[in-house]
VOPAGU-2260 file (C-alpha; in pm, 1 decimal, decimal comma):
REM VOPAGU-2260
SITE   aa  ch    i         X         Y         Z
SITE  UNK   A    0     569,6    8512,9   -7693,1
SITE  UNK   A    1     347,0    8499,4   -7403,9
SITE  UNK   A    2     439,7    8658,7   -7065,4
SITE  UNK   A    3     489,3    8425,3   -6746,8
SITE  UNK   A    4     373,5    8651,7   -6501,6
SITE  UNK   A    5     139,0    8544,3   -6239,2
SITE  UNK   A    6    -198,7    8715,0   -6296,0
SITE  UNK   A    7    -271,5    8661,2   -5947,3
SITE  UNK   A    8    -331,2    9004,2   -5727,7
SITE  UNK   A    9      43,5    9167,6   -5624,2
SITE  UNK   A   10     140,2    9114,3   -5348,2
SITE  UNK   A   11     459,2    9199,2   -5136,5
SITE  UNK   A   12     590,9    8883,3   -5184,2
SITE  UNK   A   13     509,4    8896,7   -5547,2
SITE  UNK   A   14     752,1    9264,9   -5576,3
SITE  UNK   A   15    1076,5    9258,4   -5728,9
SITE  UNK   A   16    1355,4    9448,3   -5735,1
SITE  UNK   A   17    1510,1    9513,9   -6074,1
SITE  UNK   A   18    1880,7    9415,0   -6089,0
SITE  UNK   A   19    2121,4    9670,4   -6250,9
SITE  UNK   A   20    2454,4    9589,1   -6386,0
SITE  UNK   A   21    2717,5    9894,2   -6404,1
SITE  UNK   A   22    2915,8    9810,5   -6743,4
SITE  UNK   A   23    3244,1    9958,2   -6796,1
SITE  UNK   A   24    3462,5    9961,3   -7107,9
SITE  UNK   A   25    3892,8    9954,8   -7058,8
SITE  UNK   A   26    3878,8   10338,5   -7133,2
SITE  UNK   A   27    3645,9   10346,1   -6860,3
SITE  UNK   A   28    3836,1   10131,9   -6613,8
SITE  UNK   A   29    4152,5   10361,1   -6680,3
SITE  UNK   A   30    3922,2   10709,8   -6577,7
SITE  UNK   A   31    3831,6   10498,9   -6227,7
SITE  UNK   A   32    4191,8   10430,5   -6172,2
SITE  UNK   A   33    4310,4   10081,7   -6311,2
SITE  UNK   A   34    4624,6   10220,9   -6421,7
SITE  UNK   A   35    4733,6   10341,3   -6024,2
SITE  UNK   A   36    5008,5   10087,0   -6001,6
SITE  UNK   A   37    5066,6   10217,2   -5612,4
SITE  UNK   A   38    4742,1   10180,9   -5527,1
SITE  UNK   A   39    4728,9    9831,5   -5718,0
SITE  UNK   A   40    4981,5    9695,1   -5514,5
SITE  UNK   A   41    4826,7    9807,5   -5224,0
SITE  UNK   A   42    4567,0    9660,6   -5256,4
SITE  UNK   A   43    4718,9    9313,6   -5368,7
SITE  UNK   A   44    4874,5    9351,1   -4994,7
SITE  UNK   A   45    4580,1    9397,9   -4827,5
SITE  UNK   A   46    4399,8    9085,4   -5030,8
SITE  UNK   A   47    4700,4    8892,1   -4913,6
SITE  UNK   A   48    4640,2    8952,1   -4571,2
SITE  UNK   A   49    4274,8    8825,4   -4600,0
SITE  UNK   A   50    4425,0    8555,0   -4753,1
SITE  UNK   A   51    4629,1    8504,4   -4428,8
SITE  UNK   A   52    4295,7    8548,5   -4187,7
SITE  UNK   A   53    4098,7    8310,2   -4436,9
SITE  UNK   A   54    3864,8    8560,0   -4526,6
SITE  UNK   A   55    3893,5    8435,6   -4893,1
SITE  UNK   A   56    3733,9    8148,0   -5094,0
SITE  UNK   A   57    3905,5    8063,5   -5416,7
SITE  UNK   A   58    3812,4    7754,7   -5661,2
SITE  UNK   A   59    3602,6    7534,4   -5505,3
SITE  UNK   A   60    3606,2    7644,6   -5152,3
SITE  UNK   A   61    3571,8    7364,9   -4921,8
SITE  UNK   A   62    3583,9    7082,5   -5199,2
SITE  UNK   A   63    3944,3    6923,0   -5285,5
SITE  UNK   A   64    3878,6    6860,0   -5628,8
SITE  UNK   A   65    3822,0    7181,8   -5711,6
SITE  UNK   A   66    4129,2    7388,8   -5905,5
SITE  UNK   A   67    4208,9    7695,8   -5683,5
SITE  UNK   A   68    4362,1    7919,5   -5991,0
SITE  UNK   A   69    3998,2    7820,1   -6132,7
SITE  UNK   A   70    3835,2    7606,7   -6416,6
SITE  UNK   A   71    4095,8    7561,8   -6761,1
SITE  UNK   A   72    4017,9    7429,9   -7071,0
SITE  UNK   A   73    4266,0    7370,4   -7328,9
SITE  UNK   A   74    4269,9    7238,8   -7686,6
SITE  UNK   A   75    4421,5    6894,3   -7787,5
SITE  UNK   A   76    4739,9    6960,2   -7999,6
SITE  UNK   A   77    4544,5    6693,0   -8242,0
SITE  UNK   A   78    4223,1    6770,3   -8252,3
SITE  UNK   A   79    3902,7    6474,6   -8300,3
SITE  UNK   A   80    3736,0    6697,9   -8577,3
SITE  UNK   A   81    3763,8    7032,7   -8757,1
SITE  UNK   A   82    3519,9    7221,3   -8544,4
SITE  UNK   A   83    3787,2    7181,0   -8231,9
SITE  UNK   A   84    4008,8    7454,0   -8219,4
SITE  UNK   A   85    4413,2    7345,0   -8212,3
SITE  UNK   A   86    4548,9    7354,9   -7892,2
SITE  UNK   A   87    4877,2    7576,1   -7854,1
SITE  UNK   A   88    5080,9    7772,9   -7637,1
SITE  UNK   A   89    4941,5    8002,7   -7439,6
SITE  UNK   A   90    4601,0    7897,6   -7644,3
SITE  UNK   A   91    4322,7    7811,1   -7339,1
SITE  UNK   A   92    3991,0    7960,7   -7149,5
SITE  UNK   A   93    4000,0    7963,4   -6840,0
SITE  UNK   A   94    3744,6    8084,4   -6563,5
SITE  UNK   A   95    3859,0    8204,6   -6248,2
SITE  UNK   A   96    3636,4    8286,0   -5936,9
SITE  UNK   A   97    3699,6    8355,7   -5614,6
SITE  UNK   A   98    3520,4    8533,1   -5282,7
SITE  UNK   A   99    3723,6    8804,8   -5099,6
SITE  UNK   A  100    3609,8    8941,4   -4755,0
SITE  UNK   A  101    3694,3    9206,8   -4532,5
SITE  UNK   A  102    3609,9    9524,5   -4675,6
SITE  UNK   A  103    3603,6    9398,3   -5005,3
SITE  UNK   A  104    3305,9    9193,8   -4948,5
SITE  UNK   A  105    3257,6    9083,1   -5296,1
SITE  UNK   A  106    3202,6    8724,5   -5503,2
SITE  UNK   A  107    3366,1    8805,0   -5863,5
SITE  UNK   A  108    3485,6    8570,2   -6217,2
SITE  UNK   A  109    3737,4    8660,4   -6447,0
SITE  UNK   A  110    3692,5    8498,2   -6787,1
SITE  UNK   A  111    3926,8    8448,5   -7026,5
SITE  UNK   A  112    4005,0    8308,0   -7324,8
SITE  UNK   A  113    4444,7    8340,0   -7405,5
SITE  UNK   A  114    4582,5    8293,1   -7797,8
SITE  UNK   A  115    4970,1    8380,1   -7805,5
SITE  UNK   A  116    4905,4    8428,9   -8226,3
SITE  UNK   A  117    4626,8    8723,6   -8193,8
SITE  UNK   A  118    4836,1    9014,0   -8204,6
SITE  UNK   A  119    5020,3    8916,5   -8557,6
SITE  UNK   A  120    4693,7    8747,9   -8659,6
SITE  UNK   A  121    4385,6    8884,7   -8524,4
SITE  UNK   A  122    4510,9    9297,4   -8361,5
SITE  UNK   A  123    4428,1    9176,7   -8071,3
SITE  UNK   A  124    4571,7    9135,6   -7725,2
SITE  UNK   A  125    4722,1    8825,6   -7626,1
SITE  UNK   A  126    4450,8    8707,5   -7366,3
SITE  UNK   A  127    4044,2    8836,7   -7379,0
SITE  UNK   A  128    3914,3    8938,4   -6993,0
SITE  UNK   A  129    3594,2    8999,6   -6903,5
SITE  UNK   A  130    3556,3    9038,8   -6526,7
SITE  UNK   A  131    3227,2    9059,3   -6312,2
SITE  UNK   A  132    3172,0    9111,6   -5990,1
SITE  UNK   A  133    2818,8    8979,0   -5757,2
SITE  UNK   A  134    2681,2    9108,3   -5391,4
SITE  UNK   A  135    2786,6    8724,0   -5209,0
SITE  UNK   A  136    2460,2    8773,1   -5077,1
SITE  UNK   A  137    2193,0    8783,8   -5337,1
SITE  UNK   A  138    2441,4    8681,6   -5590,5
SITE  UNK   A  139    2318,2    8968,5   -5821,0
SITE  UNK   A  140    2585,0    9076,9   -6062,0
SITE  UNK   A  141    2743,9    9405,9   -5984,4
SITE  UNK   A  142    2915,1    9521,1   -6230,5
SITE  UNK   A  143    3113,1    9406,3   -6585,4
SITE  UNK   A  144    3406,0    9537,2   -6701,7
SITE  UNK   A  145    3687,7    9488,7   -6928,8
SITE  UNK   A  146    3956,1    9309,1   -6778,9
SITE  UNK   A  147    4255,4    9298,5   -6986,6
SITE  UNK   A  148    4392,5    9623,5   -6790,0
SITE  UNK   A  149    4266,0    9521,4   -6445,9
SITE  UNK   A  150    4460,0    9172,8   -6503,9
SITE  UNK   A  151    4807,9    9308,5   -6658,8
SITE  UNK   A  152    4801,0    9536,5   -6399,0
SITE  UNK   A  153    4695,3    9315,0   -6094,0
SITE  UNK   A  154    4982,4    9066,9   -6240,0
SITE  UNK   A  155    5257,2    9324,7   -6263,2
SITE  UNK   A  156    5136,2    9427,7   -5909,9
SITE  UNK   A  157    5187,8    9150,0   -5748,3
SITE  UNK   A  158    5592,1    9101,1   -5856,5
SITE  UNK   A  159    5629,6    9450,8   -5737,4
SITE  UNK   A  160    5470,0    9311,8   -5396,4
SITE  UNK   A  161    5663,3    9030,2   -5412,3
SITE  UNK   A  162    6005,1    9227,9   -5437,9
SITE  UNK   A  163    5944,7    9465,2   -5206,9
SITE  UNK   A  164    5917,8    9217,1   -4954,8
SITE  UNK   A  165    6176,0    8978,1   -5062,7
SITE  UNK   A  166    6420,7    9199,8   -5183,6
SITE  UNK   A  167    6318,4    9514,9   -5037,5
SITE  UNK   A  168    6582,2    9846,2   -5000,0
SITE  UNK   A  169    6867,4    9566,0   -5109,7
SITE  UNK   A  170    6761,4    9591,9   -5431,5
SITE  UNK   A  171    6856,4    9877,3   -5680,7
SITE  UNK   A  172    6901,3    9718,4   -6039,5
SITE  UNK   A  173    6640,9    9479,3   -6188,5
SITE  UNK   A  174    6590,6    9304,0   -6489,0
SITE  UNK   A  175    6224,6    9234,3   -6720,3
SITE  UNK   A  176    6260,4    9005,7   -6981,8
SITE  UNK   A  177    6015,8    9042,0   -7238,4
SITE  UNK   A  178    5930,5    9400,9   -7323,9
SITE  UNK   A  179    5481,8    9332,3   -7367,2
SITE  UNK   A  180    5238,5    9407,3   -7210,0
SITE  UNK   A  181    5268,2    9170,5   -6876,7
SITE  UNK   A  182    5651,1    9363,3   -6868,1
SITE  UNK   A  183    5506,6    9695,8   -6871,9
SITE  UNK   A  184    5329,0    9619,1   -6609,9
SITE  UNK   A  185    5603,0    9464,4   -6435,1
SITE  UNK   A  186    5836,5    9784,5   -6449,4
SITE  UNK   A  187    5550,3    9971,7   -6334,8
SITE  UNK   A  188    5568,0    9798,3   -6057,0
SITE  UNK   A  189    5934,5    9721,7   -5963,0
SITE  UNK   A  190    5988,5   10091,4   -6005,5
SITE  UNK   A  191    5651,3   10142,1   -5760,1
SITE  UNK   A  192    5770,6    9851,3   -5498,3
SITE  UNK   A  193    6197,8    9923,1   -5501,0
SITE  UNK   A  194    6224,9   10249,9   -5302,6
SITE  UNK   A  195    6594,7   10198,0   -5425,9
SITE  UNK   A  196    6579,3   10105,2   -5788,1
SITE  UNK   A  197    6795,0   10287,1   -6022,7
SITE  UNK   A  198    6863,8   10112,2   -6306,0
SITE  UNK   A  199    6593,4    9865,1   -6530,5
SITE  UNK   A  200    6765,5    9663,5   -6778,5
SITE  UNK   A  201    6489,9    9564,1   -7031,3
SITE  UNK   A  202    6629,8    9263,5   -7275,4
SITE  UNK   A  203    6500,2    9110,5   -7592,1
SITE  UNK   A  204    6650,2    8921,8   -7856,6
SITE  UNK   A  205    6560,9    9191,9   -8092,4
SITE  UNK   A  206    6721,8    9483,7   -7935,1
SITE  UNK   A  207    6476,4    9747,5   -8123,6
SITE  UNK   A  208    6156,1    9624,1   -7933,9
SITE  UNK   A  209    6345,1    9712,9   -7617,1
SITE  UNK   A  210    6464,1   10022,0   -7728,6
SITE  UNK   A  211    6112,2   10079,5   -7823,9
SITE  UNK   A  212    5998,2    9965,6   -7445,1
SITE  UNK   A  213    6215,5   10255,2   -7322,5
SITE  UNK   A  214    6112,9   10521,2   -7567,6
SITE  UNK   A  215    5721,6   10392,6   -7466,1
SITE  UNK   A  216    5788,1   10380,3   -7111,6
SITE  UNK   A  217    6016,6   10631,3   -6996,9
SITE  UNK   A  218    5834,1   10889,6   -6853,8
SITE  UNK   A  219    5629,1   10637,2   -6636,4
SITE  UNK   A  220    5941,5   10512,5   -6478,1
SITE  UNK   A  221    6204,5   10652,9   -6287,3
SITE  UNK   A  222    6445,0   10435,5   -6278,7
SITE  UNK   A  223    6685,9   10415,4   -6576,5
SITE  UNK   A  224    6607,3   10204,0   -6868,2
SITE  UNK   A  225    6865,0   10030,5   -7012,1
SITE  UNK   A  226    6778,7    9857,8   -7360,9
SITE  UNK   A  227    6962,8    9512,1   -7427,9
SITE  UNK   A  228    6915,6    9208,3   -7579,9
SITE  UNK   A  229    7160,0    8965,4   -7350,8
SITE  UNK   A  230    6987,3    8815,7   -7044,5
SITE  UNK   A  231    7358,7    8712,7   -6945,2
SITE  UNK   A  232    7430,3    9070,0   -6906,5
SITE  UNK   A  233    7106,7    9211,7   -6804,3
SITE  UNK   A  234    7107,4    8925,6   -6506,7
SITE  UNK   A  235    7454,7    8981,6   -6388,9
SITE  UNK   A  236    7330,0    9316,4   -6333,5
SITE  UNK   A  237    7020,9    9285,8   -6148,5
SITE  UNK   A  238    6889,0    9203,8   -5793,2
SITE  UNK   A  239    6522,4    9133,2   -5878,8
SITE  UNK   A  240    6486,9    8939,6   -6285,1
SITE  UNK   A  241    6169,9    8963,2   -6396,5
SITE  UNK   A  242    6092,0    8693,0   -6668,2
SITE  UNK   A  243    5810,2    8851,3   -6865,2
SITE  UNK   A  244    5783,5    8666,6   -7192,3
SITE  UNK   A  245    5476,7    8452,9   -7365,0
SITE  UNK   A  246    5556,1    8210,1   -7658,4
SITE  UNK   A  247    5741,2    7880,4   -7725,9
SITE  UNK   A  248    6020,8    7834,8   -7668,8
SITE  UNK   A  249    6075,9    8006,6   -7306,7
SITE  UNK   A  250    6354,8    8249,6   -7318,4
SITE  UNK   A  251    6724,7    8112,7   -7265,1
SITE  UNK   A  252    6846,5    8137,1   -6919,3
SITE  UNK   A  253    7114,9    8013,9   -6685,0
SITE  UNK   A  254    7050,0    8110,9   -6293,9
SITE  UNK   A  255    7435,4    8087,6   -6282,3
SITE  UNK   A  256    7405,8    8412,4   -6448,5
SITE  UNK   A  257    7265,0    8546,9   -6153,0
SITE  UNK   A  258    7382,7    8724,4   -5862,5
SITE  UNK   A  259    7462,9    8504,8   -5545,9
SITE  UNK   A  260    7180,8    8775,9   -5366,6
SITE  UNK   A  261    6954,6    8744,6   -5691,5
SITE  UNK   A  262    6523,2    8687,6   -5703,1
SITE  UNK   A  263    6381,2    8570,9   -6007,2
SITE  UNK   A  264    6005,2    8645,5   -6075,5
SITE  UNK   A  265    5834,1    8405,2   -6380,4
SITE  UNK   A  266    5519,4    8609,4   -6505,7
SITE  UNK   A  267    5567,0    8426,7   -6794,1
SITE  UNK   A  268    5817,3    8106,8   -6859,1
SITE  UNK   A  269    6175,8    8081,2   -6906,8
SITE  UNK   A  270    6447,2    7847,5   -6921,5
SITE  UNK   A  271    6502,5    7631,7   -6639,2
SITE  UNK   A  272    6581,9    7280,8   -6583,5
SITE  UNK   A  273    6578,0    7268,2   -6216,6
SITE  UNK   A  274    6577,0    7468,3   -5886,9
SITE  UNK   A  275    6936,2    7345,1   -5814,8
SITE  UNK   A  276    7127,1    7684,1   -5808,9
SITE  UNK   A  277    6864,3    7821,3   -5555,2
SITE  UNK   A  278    6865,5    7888,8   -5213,0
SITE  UNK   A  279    6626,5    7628,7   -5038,4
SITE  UNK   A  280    6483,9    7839,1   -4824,4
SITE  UNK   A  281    6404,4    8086,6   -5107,8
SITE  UNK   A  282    6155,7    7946,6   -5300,1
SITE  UNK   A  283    5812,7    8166,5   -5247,0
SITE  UNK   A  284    5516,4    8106,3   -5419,7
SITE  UNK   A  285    5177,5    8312,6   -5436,9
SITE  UNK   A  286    4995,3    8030,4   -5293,6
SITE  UNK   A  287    5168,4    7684,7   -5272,5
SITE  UNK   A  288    4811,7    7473,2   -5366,5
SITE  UNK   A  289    4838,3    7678,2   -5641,6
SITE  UNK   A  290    5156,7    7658,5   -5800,2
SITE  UNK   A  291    5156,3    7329,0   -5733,1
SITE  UNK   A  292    4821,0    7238,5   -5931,5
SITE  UNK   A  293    4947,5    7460,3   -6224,7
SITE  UNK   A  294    5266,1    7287,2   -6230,2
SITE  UNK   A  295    5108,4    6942,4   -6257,9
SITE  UNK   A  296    4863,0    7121,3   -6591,0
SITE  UNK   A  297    5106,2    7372,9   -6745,7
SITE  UNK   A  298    5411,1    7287,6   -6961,0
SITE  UNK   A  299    5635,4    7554,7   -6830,2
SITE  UNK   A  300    5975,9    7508,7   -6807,2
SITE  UNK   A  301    5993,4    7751,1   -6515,9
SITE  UNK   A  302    5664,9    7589,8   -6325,1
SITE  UNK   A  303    5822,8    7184,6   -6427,7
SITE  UNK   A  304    6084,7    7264,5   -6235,4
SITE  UNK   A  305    5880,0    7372,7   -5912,6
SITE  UNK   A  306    5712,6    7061,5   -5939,8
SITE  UNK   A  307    5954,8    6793,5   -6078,5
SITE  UNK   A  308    6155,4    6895,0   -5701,8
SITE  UNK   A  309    5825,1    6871,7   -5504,5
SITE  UNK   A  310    5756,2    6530,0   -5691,4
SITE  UNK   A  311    6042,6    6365,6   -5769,1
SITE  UNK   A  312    6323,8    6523,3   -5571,2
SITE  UNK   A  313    6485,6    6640,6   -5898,4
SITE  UNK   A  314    6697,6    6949,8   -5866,1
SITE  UNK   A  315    6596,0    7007,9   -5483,2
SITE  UNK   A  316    6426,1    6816,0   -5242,3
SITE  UNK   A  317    6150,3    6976,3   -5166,6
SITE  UNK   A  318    5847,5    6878,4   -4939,2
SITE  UNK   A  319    5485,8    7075,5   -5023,9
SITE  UNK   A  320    5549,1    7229,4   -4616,7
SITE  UNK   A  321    5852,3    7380,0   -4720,2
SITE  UNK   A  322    5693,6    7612,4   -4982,0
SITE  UNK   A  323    5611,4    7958,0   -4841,9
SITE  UNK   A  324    5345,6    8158,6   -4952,8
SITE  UNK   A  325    5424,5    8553,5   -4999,0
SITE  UNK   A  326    5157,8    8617,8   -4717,8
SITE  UNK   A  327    5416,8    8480,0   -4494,7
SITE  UNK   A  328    5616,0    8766,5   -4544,4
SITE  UNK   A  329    5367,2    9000,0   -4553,2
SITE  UNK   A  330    5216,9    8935,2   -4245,2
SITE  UNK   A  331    5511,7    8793,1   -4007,8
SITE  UNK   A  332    5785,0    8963,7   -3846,2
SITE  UNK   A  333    5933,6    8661,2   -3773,6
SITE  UNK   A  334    6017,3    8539,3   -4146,6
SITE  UNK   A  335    6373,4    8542,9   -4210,4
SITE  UNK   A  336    6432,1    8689,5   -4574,8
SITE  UNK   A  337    6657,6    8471,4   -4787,1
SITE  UNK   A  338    7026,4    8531,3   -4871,3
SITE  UNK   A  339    7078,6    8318,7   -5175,2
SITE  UNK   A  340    6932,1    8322,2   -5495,5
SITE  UNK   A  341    6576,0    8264,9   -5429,2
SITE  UNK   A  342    6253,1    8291,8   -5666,4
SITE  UNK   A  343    5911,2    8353,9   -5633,2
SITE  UNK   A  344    5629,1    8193,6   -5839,5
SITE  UNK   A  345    5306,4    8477,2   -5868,0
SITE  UNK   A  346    5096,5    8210,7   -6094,2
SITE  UNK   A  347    4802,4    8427,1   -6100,9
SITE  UNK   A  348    4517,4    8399,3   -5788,0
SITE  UNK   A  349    4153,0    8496,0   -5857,5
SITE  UNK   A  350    4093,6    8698,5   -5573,2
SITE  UNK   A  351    4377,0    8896,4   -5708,6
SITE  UNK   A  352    4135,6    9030,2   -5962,2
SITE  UNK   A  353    3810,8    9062,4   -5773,8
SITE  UNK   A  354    4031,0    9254,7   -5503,3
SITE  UNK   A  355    4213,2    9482,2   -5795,7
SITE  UNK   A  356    3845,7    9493,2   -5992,8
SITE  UNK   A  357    3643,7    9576,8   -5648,8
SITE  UNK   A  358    3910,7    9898,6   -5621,3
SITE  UNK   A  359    3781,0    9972,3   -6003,5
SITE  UNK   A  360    3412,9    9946,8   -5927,9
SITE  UNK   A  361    3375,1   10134,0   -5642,9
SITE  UNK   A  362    3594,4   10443,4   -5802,3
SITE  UNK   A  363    3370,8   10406,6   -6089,1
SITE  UNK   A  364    3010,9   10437,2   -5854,3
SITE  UNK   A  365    3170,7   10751,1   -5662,1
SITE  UNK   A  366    3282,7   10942,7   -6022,4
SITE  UNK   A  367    2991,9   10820,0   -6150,8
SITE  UNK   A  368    3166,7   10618,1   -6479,1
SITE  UNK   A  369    3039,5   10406,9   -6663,0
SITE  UNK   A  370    2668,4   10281,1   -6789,3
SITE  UNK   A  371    2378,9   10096,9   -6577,3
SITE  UNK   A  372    2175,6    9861,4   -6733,3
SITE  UNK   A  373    1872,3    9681,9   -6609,2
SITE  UNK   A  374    1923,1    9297,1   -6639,0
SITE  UNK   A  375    1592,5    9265,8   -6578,9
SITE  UNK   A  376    1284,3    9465,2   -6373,8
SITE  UNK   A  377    1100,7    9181,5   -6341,9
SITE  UNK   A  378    1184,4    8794,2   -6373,5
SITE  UNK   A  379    1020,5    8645,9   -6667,7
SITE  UNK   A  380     932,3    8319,3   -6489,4
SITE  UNK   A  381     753,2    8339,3   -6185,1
SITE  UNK   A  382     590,0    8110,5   -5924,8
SITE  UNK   A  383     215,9    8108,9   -5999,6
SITE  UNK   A  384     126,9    8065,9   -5670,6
């Protein structure tokens, strides 16, 4: 095939730079420092506080139609033909960009594609990332990197943010239901964001995969793991519940088995009819937009019942003003921490990952990690003039 360059004389206008692209495997994201749960949450406060200054563009910006947690496609349970994959739970793509400021300074997509049967069937992890990162300038691509460790870790982060500042130093006990990858993460950081946590109850209905959790995670942790497989127990234990779990159905639950004092954190769902038991000033979400547009295109239990008392008054009356975002505590003095059981909904924000992924990059450039490629020197179609 032909080339399309101009044969005209070069020119400086005719000069192009040649774009590189720094691409970094997961064993490469873990040598620039994805695994650095303290610095991870960190850095999901100072993205936060952007957030707060609007220094951050998520979904479609300016334009209302536009899905701030990003672009989802899903599967119909009955498919037209036998090309269509069979929609599921947990089964979707979804694409997920977002501009961060401040020192950040970067435009960045996650991509992924989620399918809760690929560890039994495929060895695989639950949910595919890729993640790449552009100047917002030129909107030349950066870097790419795997992103299933950048996005377990950016989603554990951000419960350990969450509990610090709702909870904080009244918190010593704390509970993850489901003992994956997502609660790995989230013991990481509960044990990172609780200067005051002492004992980790860590519950599934098959008491040898939490036993296993403890024997995997023990050294990274110092609280106390405590193996179970009775959320009734584990909850009338803990300050801070962390529900963890992926799959259909959610994992049984009663907030009556919580502490009058209690937070609950869904990273995954769980069983919950309504927001009755909880305190009405403690409901906290990441981002209210947010949660609210997932609740309206997710079948969660947990997420239903966020938006069946925003909609329809069920379980609490609740008014789309009333929700707080977690910025609010991060960035006011003047927010008065809840009393009663209260519960936060981190529902996954894109600039979450370009923030967490940004932190990855620019370890990787000073340790020099990682391989450049040239994406191109020169662009095969030119002007001709």
């Amino acid at each position: 095939m032909s080339s399309r360059h101009t044969n005209a004389e070069s020119s400086p206008d005719d000069e192009h730079a040649a774009v590189d692209v720094l691409l970094l495997s997961q064993q490469q994201t873990v040598e620039a420092g994805v695994t650095d749960m303290s610095a991870c949450i960190e850095t999901m406060e100072q993205v936060f506080r952007l957030l707060s200054e609007n220094r951050v563009v998520m979904g479609g910006g300016i334009a209302p139609d536009q899905a701030i947690h990003g672009h989802l496609t899903v599967f119909p349970e009955d498919p037209p033909h036998p090309d269509i994959p069979e929609g599921g739970p947990d089964r979707r793509f979804s694409a997920m960009p977002a501009y961060v400021g401040g020192d950040i300074d970067k435009m960045g997509l996650k991509w992924y594609g989620s399918n809760v049967n690929n560890p039994s069937e495929s060895g695989l992890p639950r949910s595919m990332h890729v993640i790449i990162l552009n100047d917002p300038e030129t909107g030349a691509p950066l870097v790419m990197m795997d992103g299933q460790a950048e996005s377990a870790m950016r989603t554990g982060a951000v419960a350990g943010l969450g509990a610090r500042h709702i909870k904080g130093s009244r918190a010593d006990t704390a509970t993850i239901i489901g003992p994956g990858v997502i609660g790995q993460t989230a013991a990481l950081a509960l044990d990172a964001g609780l200067d005051n946590l002492s004992d980790l109850y860590v519950s599934h209905p098959e008491q040898y995969k939490a036993e296993k959790f403890k024997t995997a995670m023990q050294d990274d942790i110092d609280a106390t793991i405590i193996p179970t497989d009775d959320n009734r127990f584990a909850a009338n234990h803990s300050d801070v519940i962390v529900s963890a779990a992926s799959g259909s159905p959610p994992p049984k639950f009663k907030p009556q088995w919580m502490k009058d004092d209690a937070l609950l954190i869904p990273l995954g769902d769980i069983e919950l009819q309504s927001l009755s038991a909880f305190d009405p000033d403690g409901i906290f979400c990441d981002y209210p937009e947010n949660d609210l547009e997932i609740a309206r295109h997710i079948d969660w239990d947990v997420v239903e019942a966020l938006g069946a008392a925003v909609d329809y008054n069920i379980g609490m009356e609740l008014h789309p003003d009333d929700l707080r975002g977690i910025s609010d505590l991060i960035t006011s003095s003047h927010v008065i921490r809840p009393e009663g059981r209260s519960i936060f909904y981190p529902l996954g924000l894109p600039m979450e990952d370009v923030g967490w992924a940004n932190h990855v990059y620019e370890t990787a450039v000073k340790e020099n990690i990682g391989t450049t490629h040239t994406l191109l020197e020169q662009p095969y179609f030119q002007k001709p003039y």
